[in-house]
N, C-alpha and C positions, 0 to 999 in steps of 0.2 A: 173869926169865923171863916173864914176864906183861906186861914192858915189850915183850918180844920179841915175844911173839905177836901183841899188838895192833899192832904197827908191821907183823908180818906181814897180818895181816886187811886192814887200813887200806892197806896198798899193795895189797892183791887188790883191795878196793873199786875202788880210785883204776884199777887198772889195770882193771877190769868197768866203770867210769864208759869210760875212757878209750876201752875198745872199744868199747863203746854209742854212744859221741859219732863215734868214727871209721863205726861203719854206721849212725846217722844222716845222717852227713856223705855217706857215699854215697850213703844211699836217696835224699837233697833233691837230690843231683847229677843221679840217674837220672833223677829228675821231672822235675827243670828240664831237662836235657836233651831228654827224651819232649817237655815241652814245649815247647819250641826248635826240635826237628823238625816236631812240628805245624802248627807257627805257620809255618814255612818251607814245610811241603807247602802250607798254605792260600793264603799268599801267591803261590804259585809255581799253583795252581787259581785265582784271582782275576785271577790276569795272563793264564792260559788262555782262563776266561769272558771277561777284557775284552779278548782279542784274536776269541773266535767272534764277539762283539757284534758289537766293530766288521766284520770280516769278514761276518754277516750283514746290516748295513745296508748296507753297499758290492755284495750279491749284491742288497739290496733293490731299491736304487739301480738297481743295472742293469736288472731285471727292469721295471722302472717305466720308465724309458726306450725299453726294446724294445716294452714294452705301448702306448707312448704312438705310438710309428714305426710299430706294426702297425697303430693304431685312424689313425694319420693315411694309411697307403696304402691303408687298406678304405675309408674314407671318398672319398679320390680314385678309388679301383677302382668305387667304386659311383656317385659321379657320371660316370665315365665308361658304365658300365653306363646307367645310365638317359639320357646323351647318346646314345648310341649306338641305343638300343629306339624314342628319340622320333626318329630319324632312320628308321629302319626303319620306321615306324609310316607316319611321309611317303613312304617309296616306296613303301610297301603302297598308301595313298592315289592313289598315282598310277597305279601298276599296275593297281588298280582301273578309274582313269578311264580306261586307254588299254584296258583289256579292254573297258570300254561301249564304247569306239568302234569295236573291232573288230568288236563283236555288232553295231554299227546298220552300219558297210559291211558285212556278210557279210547283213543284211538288204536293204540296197539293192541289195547283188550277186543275192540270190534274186530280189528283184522284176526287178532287171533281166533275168534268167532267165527270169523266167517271160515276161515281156515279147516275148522274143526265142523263145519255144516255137514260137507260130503263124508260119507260113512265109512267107505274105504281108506280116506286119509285119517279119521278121526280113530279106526281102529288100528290100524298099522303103527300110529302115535301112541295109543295107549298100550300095545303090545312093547314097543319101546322105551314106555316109561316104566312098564313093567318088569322086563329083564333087566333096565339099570339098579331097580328096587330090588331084586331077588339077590343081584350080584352082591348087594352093599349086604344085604342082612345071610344070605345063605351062601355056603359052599357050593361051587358048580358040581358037586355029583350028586346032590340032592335038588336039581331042576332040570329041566330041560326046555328050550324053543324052540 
């Protein structure tokens, strides 16, 4: 009887070892598992990150590019600007000079004006410009002054 009991205790051991070892065996499952998943989300966020990377230098990329096309058409926008003001500049120049000319005929025109006021100078002028007109279109024995 005493052989019996101990062989009985001795298999409850065996079999509380046995269960111990079998929820062992699952809790190191569960872990390694949990960490298997982990390891797989990380992986699977690493290939994420290294596809934004790349993705952000290829946006870099572009943006550097268009910056570079924008600063090369301001560049020719503004030399044409300042071709364009240094030409303006020339015909202000000139516009200038043809307004002094108009000022000194529109002087010449006054003096000539005033010139022509008095009646005696302005007829003696036209009687002069008159025989020069007769001369060019008529024979001098068809006039006389």
């Amino acid at each position: 009887m005493n052989l019996n009991i101990f062989l009985i205790i001795f298999a409850a051991v065996l079999i509380l070892l046995f269960v111990f070892f079998v929820i062992f065996l699952f809790l190191s499952l569960k872990k390694t598992s949990s960490k298997i998943d982990e390891m797989k989300r990380s992986q699977s966020e690493d290939k994420a990150l290294s596809l934004m990377q790349q993705q952000i230098g290829q946006l870099t990329q572009s943006i550097n590019q268009q910056l570079q096309n924008m600063n090369t058409q301001f560049q020719k926008t503004t030399g044409n600007i300042g071709s364009t003001l240094g030409d303006v500049k020339k015909d202000l120049g000139k516009m200038e000079e043809v307004t002094r000319e108009v000022l000194e005929k529109a002087k010449s025109i006054s003096s000539l004006e005033n010139l022509l006021r008095a009646p005696k100078f302005r007829g003696g002028f036209g009687e002069l410009f008159l025989g020069d007109l007769l001369s060019q279109i008529l024979p001098p024995a068809h006039y006389e002054l």
